[in-house]
N, C-alpha and C positions, 0 to 999 in steps of 0.2 A: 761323263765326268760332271759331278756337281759344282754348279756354282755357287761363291761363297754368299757369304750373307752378311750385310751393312747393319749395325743397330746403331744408331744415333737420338740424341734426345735434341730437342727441338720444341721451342714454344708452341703451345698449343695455337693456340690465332694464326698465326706463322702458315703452321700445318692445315689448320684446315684450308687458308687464303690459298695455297698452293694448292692443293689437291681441287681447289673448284678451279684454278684456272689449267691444270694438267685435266681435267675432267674435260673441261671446254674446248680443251683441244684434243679429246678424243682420247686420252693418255691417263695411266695410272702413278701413282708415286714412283712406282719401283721404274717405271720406264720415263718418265721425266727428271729421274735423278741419276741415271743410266745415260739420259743424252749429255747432261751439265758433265759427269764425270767423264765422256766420251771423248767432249770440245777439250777442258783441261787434258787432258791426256794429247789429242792433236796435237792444240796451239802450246803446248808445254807452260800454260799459264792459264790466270784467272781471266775467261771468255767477257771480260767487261772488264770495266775502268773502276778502281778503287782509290775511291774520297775519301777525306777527313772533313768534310763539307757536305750540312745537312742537302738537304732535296734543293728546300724553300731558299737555301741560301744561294744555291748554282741556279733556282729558277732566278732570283732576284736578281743575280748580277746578270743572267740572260736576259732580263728585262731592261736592264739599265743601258747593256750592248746592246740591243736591236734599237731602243730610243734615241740614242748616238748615231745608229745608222742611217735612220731614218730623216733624224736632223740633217745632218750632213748632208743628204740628201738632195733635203727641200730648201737647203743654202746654195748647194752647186747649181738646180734649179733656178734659183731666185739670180743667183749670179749672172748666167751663162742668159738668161733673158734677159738681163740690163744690157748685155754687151749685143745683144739683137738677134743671140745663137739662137736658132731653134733647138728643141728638144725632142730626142726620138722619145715616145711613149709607144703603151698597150692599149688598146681599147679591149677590155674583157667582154662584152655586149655583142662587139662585131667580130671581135676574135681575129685582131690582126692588129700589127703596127701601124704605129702615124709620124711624123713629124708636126709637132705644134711652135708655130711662131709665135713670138713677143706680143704679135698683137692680137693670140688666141683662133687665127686661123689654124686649119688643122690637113695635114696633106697625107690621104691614105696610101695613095701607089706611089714609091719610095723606090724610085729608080737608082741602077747603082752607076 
């Protein structure tokens, strides 16, 4: 039995960007629009999230939340060292946890 046939128009830029990155991953148009139409079929919906919100706009507010979190942060920080808390951190270099106290000592084996 023959399989039908898809004709759709589509911007050229569009088309060629997809086809280098279906190319890259080893895949032809016909079979990277075979997988998109696969997932919809599965998931009974569109396999990603649709905005009315440019790129630059969801990266912008993503920027603005991670800045907020990051504050908050080094406020809880700043806090919890006045009150004389130590602080668990990461040491990325040694590749292990510490405990840092108020007064910048630092305690790597962290018994429980």
């Amino acid at each position: 039995m023959a399989e039908p046939r898809l004709s759709i128009r589509i911007d050229e830029k569009i088309k060629k960007q997809a086809d280098e990155v279906f190319r890259n991953l080893g895949l032809n148009m016909s079979a990277g629009i075979t997988i998109y139409l696969t997932q919809v079929a599965a998931q009974k919906r569109i396999p990603f999230p649709l905005t009315l919100e440019k790129p630059s706009e969801i990266s912008k507010k993503a920027d603005v939340l991670e800045q907020n979190a990051k504050r908050a942060v080094q406020e809880t920080v700043s806090e919890m060292k006045g009150k004389g808390v130590p602080i668990a951190l990461y040491d990325s270099v040694k590749k292990q946890p510490y405990l840092e106290y108020p007064d910048g000592r630092k305690q790597y084996r962290i018994s429980k």
